[in-house]
Wavefront OBJ file of the C-alpha trace (Angstrom):
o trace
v -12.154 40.632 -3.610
v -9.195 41.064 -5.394
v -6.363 38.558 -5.435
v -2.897 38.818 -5.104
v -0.087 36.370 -5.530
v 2.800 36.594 -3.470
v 6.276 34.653 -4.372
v 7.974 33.764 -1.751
v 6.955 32.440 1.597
v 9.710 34.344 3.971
v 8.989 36.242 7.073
v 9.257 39.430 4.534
v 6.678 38.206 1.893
v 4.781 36.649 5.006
v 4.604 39.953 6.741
v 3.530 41.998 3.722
v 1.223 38.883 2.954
v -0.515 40.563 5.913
v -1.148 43.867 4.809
v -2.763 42.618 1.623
v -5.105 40.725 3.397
v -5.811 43.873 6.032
v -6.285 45.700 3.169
v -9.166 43.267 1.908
v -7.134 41.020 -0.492
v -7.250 37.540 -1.216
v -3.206 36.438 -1.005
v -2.459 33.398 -2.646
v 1.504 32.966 -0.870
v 3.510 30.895 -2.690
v 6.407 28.449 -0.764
v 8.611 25.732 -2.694
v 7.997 23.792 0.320
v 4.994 22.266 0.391
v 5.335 21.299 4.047
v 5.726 25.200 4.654
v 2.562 25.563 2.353
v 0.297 23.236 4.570
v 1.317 24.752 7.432
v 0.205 28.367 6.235
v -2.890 27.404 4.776
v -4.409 24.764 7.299
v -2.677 25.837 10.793
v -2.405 29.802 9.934
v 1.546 30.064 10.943
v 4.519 30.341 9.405
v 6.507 29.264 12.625
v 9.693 29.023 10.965
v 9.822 33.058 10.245
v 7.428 34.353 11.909
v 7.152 32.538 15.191
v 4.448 33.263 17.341
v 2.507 35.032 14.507
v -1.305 34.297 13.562
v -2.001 34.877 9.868
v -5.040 36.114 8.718
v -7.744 33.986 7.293
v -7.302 35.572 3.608
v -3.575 34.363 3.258
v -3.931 30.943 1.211
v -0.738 29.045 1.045
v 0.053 27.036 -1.948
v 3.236 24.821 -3.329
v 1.883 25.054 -6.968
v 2.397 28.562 -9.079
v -0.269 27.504 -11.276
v -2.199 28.272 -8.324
v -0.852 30.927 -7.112
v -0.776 33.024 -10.297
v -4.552 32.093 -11.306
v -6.443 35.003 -11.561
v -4.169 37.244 -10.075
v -4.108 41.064 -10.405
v -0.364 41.533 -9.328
v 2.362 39.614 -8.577
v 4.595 40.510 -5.430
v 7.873 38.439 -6.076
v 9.771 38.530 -2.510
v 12.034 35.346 -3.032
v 16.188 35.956 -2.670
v 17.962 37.919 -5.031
v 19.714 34.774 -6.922
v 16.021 32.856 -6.882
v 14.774 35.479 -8.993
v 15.377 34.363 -12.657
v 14.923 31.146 -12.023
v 11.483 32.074 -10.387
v 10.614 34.416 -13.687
v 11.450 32.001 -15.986
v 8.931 29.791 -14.160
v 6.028 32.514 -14.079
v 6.693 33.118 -17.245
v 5.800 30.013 -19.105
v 2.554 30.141 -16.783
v 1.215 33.350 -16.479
v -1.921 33.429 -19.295
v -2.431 37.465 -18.352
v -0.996 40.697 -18.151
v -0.095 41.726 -14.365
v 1.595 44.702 -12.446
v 5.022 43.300 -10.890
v 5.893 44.827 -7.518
v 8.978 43.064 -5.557
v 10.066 43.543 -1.983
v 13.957 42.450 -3.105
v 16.887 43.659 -1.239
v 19.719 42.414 -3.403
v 21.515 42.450 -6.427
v 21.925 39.030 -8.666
v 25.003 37.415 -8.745
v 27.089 37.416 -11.810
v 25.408 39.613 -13.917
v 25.377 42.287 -11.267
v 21.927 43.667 -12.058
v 18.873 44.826 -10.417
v 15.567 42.806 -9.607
v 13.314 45.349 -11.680
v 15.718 44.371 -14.507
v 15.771 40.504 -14.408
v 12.235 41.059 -14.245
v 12.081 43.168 -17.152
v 14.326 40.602 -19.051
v 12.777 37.813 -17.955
v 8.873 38.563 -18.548
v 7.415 39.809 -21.979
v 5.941 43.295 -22.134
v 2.527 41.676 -22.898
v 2.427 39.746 -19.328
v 3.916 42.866 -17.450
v 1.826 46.267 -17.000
v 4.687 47.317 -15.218
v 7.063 46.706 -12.530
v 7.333 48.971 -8.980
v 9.433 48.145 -6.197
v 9.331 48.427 -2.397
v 11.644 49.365 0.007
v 12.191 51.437 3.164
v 13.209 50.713 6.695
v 11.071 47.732 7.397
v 11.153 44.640 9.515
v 8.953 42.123 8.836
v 9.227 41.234 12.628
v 7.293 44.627 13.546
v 4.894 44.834 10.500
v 3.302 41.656 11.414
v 2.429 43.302 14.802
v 1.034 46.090 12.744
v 3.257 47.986 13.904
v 3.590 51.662 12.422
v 5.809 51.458 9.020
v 7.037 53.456 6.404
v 8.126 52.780 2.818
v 8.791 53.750 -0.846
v 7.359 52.478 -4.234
v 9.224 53.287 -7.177
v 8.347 53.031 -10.533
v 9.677 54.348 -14.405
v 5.775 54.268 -14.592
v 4.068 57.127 -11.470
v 0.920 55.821 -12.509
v 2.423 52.198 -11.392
v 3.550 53.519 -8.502
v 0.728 55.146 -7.643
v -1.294 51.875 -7.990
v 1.111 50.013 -5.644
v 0.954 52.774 -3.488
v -3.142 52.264 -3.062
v -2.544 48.276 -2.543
v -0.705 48.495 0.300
v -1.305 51.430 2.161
v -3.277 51.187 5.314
v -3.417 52.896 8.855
v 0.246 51.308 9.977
v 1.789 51.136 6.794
v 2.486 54.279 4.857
v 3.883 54.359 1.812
v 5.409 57.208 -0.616
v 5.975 57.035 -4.556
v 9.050 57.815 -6.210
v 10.103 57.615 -9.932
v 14.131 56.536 -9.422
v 14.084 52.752 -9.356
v 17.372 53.201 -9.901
v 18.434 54.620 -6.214
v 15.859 52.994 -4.670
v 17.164 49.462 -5.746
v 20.886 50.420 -5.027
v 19.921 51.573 -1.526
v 18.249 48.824 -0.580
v 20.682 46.576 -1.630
v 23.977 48.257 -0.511
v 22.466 49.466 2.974
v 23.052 45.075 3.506
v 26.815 45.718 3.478
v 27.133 48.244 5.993
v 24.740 46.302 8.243
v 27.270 43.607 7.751
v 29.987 45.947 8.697
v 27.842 47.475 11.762
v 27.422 44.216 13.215
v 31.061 43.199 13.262
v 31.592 46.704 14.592
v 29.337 45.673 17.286
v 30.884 42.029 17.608
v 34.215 43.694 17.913
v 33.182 45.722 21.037
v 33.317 49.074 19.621
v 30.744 51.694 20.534
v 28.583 54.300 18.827
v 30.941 56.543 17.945
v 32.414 53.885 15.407
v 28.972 52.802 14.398
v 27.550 56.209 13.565
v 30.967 56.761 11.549
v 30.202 53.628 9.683
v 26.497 54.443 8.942
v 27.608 57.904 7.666
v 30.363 57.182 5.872
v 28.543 54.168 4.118
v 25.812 56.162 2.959
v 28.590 58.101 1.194
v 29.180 55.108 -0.574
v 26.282 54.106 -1.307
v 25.590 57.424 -2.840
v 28.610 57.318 -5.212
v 27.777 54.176 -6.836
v 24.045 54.622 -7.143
v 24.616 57.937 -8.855
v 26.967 56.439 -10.855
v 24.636 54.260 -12.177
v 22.279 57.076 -12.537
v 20.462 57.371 -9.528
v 19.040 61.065 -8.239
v 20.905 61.758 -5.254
v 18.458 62.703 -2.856
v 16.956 59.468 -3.041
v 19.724 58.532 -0.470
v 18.568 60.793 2.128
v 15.123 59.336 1.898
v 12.953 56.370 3.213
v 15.118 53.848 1.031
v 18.541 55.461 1.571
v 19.148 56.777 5.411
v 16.202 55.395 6.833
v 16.676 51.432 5.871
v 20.466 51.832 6.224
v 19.424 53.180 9.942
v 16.861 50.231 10.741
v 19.478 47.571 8.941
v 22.172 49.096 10.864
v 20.649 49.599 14.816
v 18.268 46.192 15.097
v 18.858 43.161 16.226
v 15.784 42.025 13.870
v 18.414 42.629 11.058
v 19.999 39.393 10.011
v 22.978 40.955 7.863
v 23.574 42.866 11.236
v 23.408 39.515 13.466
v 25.323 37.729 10.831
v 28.106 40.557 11.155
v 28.326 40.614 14.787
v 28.814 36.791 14.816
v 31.814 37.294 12.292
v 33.247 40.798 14.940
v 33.295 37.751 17.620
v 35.556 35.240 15.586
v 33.339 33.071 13.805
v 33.580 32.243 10.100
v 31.234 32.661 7.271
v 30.451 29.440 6.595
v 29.420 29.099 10.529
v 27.872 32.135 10.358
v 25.601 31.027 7.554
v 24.704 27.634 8.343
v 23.672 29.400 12.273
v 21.330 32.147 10.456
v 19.361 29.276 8.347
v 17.975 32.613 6.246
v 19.206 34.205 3.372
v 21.772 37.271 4.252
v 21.387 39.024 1.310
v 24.279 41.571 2.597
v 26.876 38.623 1.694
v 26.316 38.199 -1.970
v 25.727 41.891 -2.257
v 29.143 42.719 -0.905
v 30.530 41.055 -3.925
v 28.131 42.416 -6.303
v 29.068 45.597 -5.018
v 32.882 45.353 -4.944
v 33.103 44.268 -8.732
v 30.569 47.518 -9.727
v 32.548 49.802 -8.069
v 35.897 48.431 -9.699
v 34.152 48.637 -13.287
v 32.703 52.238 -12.238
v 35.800 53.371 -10.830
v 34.146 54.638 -7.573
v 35.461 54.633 -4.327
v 34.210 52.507 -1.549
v 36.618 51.498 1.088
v 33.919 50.263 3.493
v 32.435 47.953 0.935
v 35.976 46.691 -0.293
v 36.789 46.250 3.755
v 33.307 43.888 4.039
v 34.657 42.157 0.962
v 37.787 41.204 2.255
v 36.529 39.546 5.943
v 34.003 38.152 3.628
v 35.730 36.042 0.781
v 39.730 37.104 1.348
v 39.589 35.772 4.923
v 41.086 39.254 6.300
v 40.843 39.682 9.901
v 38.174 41.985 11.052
v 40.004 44.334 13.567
v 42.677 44.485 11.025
v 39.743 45.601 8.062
v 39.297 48.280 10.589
v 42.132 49.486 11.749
v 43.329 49.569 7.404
v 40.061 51.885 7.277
v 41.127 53.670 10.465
v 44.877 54.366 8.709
v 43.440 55.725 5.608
v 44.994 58.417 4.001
v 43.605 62.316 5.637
v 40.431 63.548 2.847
v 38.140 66.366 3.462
v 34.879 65.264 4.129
v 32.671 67.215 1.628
v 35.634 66.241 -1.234
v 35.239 62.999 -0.587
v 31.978 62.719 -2.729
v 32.462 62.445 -6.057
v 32.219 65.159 -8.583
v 29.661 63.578 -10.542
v 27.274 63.244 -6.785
v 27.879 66.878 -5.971
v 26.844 68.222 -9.613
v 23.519 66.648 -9.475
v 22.302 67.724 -6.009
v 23.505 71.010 -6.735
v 21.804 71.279 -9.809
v 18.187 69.764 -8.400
v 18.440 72.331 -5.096
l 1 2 3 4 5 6 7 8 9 10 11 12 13 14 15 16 17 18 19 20 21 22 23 24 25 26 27 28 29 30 31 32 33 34 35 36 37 38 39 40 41 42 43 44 45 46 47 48 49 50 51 52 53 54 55 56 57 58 59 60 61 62 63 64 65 66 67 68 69 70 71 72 73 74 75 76 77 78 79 80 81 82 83 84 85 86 87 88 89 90 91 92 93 94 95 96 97 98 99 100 101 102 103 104 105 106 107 108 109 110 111 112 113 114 115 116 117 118 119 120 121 122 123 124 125 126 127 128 129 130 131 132 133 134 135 136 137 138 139 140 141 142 143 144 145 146 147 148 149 150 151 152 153 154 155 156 157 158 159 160 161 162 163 164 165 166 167 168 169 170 171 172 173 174 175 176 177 178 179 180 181 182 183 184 185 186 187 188 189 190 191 192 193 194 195 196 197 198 199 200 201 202 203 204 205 206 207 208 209 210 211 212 213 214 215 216 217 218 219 220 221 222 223 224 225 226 227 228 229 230 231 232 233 234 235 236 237 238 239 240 241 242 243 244 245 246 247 248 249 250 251 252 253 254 255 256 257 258 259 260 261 262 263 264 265 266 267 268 269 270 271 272 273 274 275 276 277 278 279 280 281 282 283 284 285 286 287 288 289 290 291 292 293 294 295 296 297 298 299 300 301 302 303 304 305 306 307 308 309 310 311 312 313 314 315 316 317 318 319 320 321 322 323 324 325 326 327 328 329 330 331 332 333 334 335 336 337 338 339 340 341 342 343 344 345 346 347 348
C-alpha cells in the first residue's frame, strides 16, 4: 500500500486525508501540533475541524515531517497560503526522494503576490519534484467527509501529472477532471474567497438574492479579467474551479470567508471577526493580494477594491455598496476586457 503524506492537519487536508485512505492509501497527516497529532492517530478524530467525524484506520497522524515524508510517493501540501514557504523550505532540507506535489491551496501568498504551484516550484529543486498539480473545485470538507458526492479539478503544466492525481483521488463520491491551466485554476480558487467575503456581508446586511446573484455574477467577471490577465484560458472560469467553487463559497454556510463576511454585514470588526472564526479565512489576505495585482495589471475590479476597503480602510459596508450601486452606467458584455473577449472568441 502506497503512502501518502499530507501537510496540513485542517478539516480540508483532514477530509481529503479520507479519500486517500478510501482509496487504499496509507496517509501519513502531518499537524504542527502535536496534541492535534495524538489525537488523530490514537483517538481517530480531529474534533477541532471535523467534529463528530470518525477517521479511518489508514490516516496516521504525526508532529514530525521526517515522518511524514518517509517513503512517501506524493506530497499533498494543504497548510494556509502564507505557511507555505516556510513549510517548503522545511520539506526541502528533508525530503531524500523525488515526489509528485499536489496542493489543495486556496490563496495567494502575501507580499510576493504569487501562486502556491509557484512557491512550490521556487522553493523545491527539480530533482525532489516530478511535478506539481493542484486541486480545486466546489468542495467542502464538511460534506466530503460524509462521502458525500463531490466534484473537482486537477491541473497540471504536466497532463500526464494530472492524470496521475486524477487516479489518486478519484473514487465513487469524488470525481475529479484534469485540466492543463494552473494558471486559472489557481486564480479562481483564490479570488472566488473575496466574493464569498462580499456575499456574506451582503447577507449580514439583509439584502436578498437578487443582490447576491448580482454579486456572484459580476465577481466572476472579475475574476475572469485578472486571471486572463495573468494568462489564464478563459473558459476555465465557467468550469468546476471558476463558477462552481465561487457558487459553493458563495451559498453555504460551511464557507468560512462567507460566515466571516456576514459577521462583518452585521457590524462587527475584523479583528472580532477573526479571533470568533479560530480558522484561517483565506478570503482576507487574498483581498489584498488581489487589490495590489489588479492595480499593477491595470484591470478593473470594483467588487474586489469594495472588499478591500471594509477590510483594511475601515469603510462602512452599506456605504461599499451603495458606492458599487452608484457606479457609473457600462454595458454588460463591454465591461469585459478586450484582452478576455479575444481569447474566448478565438478558442470557440
Amino acid at each position: 500500500m502506497k503512502k501518502i503524506a499530507v501537510l496540513g492537519a485542517g478539516s480540508w487536508g483532514t477530509a481529503l486525508s479520507m479519500v486517500l485512505a478510501d482509496n487504499q492509501y496509507t496517509v501519513s497527516l502531518w499537524s504542527h501540533r502535536k496534541e492535534q497529532a495524538e489525537e488523530i492517530s490514537k483517538k481517530h478524530i480531529n474534533n477541532k475541524y471535523l467534529p463528530g467525524v470518525v477517521l479511518p484506520l489508514a490516516i496516521h497522524g504525526t508532529s514530525s515531517l521526517e515522518e511524514a515524508l518517509e517513503d512517501a510517493a506524493a506530497v499533498l501540501l494543504v497548510v494556509p497560503a502564507k505557511a507555505m514557504r516556510d513549510v517548503l523550505k522545511k520539506v526541502r532540507s528533508i525530503l531524500k526522494h523525488p515526489v509528485l506535489f499536489i496542493h489543495g491551496v486556496k490563496g495567494i501568498e502575501p507580499g510576493t503576490f504569487k501562486r502556491m504551484s509557484e512557491v512550490i516550484e521556487e522553493e523545491i529543486p527539480e530533482q525532489l519534484r516530478q511535478a506539481v498539480v493542484v486541486l480545486s473545485g466546489p468542495s467542502h470538507a464538511e460534506e466530503v467527509s460524509q462521502r458525500h458526492p463531490t466534484t473537482v479539478a486537477v491541473a497540471s503544466k504536466d497532463l500526464e501529472a494530472a492524470r496521475k492525481a486524477q487516479d489518486i483521488f478519484f473514487n465513487h463520491y469524488f470525481r475529479v477532471y484534469t485540466n492543463e491551466d494552473i494558471i486559472g485554476v489557481e486564480i479562481g480558487g483564490a479570488l472566488k474567497n473575496i466574493i464569498a467575503l462580499g456575499a456574506g456581508v451582503s447577507d449580514g446586511l439583509g439584502y436578498g438574492d437578487n443582490a447576491k446573484a448580482a454579486l456572484i455574477t459580476r465577481g466572476l467577471s472579475e475574476i475572469s479579467r485578472l486571471g486572463t490577465k495573468l494568462g489564464a484560458f478563459p473558459l476555465t472560469f465557467i468550469g468546476l474551479t471558476g463558477m462552481g467553487d465561487l457558487i459553493v463559497t458563495c451559498t453555504s454556510v460551511h464557507s468560512r470567508n462567507w460566515r466571516a463576511g456576514n459577521m462583518l454585514g452585521k457590524g462587527k470588526n475584523l479583528d472580532d471577526v477573526l479571533a470568533h472564526m479560530g480558522m484561517v479565512v483565506e478570503g482576507v489576505r487574498t483581498a489584498e493580494a488581489a487589490y495590489a495585482l489588479a492595480k499593477k495589471e491595470d484591470v478593473d475590479m470594483p467588487i474586489t477594491s469594495a472588499i478591500y476597503q471594509v477590510l483594511f480602510e475601515g469603510k462602512q459596508p452599506k456605504e461599499a455598496v451603495d458606492e458599487l450601486m452608484g457606479r457609473d452606467k457600462k454595458d454588460e458584455i463591454a465591461a469585459f476586457s478586450e484582452s478576455l473577449v479575444e481569447k474566448i472568441s478565438k478558442e470557440l
